[in-house]
Structures are given as C-alpha cells and as structure tokens.
N, C-alpha and C positions, 0 to 999 in steps of 0.2 A: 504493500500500500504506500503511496506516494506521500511523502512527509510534508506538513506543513510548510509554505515559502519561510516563517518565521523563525524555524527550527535553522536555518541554515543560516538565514541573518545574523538570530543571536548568535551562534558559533564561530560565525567569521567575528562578529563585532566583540567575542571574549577573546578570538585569538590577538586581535589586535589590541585589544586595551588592558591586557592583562598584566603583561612587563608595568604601565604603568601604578596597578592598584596594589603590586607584589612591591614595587620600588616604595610606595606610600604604607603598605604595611609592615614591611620591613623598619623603616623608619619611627612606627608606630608601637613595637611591638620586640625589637630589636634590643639585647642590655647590654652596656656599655661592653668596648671587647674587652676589659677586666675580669668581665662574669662569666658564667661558663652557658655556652649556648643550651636553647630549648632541645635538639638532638644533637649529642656529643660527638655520636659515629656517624654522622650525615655524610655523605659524599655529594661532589658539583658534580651536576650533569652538566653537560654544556652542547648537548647532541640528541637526538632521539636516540636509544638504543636496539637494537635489531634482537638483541636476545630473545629467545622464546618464551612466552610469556609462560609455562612452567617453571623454566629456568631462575628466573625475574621470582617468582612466586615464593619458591624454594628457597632461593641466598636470602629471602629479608625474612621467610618463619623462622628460618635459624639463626641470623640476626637477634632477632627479638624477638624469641623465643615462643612463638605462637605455631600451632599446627597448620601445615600446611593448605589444608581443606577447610580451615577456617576462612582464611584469606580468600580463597577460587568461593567459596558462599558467598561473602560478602562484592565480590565483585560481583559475580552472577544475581544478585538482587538489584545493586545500586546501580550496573550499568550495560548488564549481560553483554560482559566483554567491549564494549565499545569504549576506546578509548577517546573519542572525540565526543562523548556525552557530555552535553550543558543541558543542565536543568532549568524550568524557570527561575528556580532562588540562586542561581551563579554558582551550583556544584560542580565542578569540572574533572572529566575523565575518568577511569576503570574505577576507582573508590571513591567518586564523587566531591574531592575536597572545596570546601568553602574559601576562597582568594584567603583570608585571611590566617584562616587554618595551614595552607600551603605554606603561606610567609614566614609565620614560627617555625614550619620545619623545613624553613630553606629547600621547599620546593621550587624552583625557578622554571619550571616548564611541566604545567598540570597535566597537560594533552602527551607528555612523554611516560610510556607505560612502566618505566623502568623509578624516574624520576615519583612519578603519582604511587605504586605499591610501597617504596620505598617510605614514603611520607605517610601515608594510610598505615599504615604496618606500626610506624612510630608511634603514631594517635592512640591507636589501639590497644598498644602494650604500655603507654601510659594510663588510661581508661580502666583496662583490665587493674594493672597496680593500685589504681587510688580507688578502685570498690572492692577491692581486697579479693578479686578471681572473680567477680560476679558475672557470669560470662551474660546474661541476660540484661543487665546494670550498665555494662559496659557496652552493648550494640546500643541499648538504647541512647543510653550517650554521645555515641559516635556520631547518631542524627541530630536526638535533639539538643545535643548540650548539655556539659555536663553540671550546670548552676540546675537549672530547670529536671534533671533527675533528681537531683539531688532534694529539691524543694516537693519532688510528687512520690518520694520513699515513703509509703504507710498507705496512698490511698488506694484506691481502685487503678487498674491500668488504663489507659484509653486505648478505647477498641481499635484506633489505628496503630497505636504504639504496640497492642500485643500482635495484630497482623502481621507487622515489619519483622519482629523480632523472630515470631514463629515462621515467618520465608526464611530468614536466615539459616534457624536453628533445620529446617528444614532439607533446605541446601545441603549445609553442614553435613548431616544424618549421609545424606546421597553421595556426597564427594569421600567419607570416609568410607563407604560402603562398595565404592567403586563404579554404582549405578548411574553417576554421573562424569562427562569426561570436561576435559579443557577443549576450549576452540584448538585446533592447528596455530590458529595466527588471530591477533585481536582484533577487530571491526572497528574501520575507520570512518563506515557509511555511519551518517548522522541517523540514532533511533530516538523516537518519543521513550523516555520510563518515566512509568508511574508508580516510583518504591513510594510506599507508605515510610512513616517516620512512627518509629514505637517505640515500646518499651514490656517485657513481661517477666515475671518472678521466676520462673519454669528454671530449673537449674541447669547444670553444664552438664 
C-alpha cells in the first residue's frame, strides 16, 4: 500500500534538520568535559555501517549486557526493521530514539542502524539498572519516560501501555524461541508504525 506523501516529507525534513537539533541538544544536555559522559563506551560513527544487522545486534547485547532477542523484539515493534522510521513525535530509526535521547548518547546519525542499536541498547540497560531488572518497568520507560513511570508505579496500567509492552514481551517469547527470524538486511522503504506506548507489571 502506497505511503502517505507526508510520510516521506517528514523523513527527508528529519534527515535534514536533524544534525541541527542533535548540535542544540548536545549543547543542552552535554556536562562539562571534566565529567564523565552519559555513555562511557560510546563509539563515533561517522558513516552508515554495512554490518549485518544481527551482527550490529549481537556486539551491543554483549556490550550491555542485554539478551540478544530482546533487542530484535524491540526493534520488530518500534520499527519492524526499518531503519528510516520517523514517527509523528520525531522517533527516529530501528529503536525509534527521540532527537534528544540520541544527543545524550552521542548518537550522531539516528537513521545509521549501527549508530541507533548502539544508543537504544544504552537506554535500555540504563532503564533496566535504575528499576532494579524490571524488564516490564523498563520497556515501559523506554517509550514513555522514565519520570512518568515512575509517577504511575501503584496504579492500574493503561491499556495502551500494557498493549506495547505485551508486543514486546511477545516478540521477545518468538525471537528466543527461534519462531521468529531477522530480516537479511534492514528496510530502508519509509513504513507507517503504529507501536503503542505502554507499560505492564507481567514479569521477565
């Protein structure tokens, strides 16, 4: 089915204005260089890189220490493989990250699939750390943020927020099960996603 004219706008008009809002968040969000950056083990990309997107997948679970299959879920929700995904709210590429989000962790090219796991991956095993393993605590945060989880701990979940988490946790299940594979190569045709944004108590 034929995408949206606006789909393809906005994506040209993130790739181009992106360098700028990363230069302005960086600046914004940046601690002096006496302090020890938001990701220590960050690497500059300065290139798209060609590695296969298992490849890519694999060096940052073991990085930071997260299962592999977690990672291929959460991409396979927020952007099923398409590494040129813009959302309407400015989440860009395979893990969707927010301009600002990317800035902290010295992502400099969101649309680069090597550069965006790499930083998704970070988030994540920060996320996971500060809700002490809560692997359902921690997706939900990775969407909605983690002030606003933190503020709806006790109440009822919202039925979008358990949606999200249950694709995920869902995914998850299929990718460790083997029932689910990796694309060959990411997608760089512009797709519509509609990931819900959640949250659910269901354990790891």
């Amino acid at each position: 089915m034929q995408q949206p004219d606006w789909n393809t706008r906005w994506s040209r008009a993130a790739r181009a204005l992106f360098p700028f809002v990363v230069a302005a968040g960086l600046m914004a969000v940046m601690p002096p260089a006496s302090r020890v950056a938001f990701d220590p083990v960050m690497e500059v990309v300065r290139r798209p890189s060609a590695e296969p997107i298992a490849s890519l997948i694999a060096t940052y679970a073991e990085q930071y220490a997260l299962d592999p299959a977690l990672l291929q879920a959460i991409i396979k929700v927020e952007s099923n493989f398409n590494s040129d995904a813009v959302s309407s709210k400015g989440a860009i590429g395979l893990m969707q990250l927010m301009p600002l989000t990317a800035a902290a962790f010295h992502v400099l090219d969101p649309f680069d699939p090597k550069d965006n796991i790499r930083g998704g991956a970070a988030l994540l095993r920060g996320l996971l750390d500060r809700f002490g393993g809560d692997l359902s605590l921690a997706l939900a945060a990775y969407h909605l943020g983690e002030a606003r989880v933190r503020q709806a701990i006790g109440a009822p979940a919202l039925p979008a927020t358990q949606l999200y988490v249950n694709r995920v946790l869902g995914q998850y299940d299929r990718f460790r099960a083997g029932t689910s594979r990796l694309p060959s190569r990411v997608t760089t045709r512009r797709q519509e996603s509609h990931a819900d944004w959640s949250r659910s108590q269901r354990p790891e």
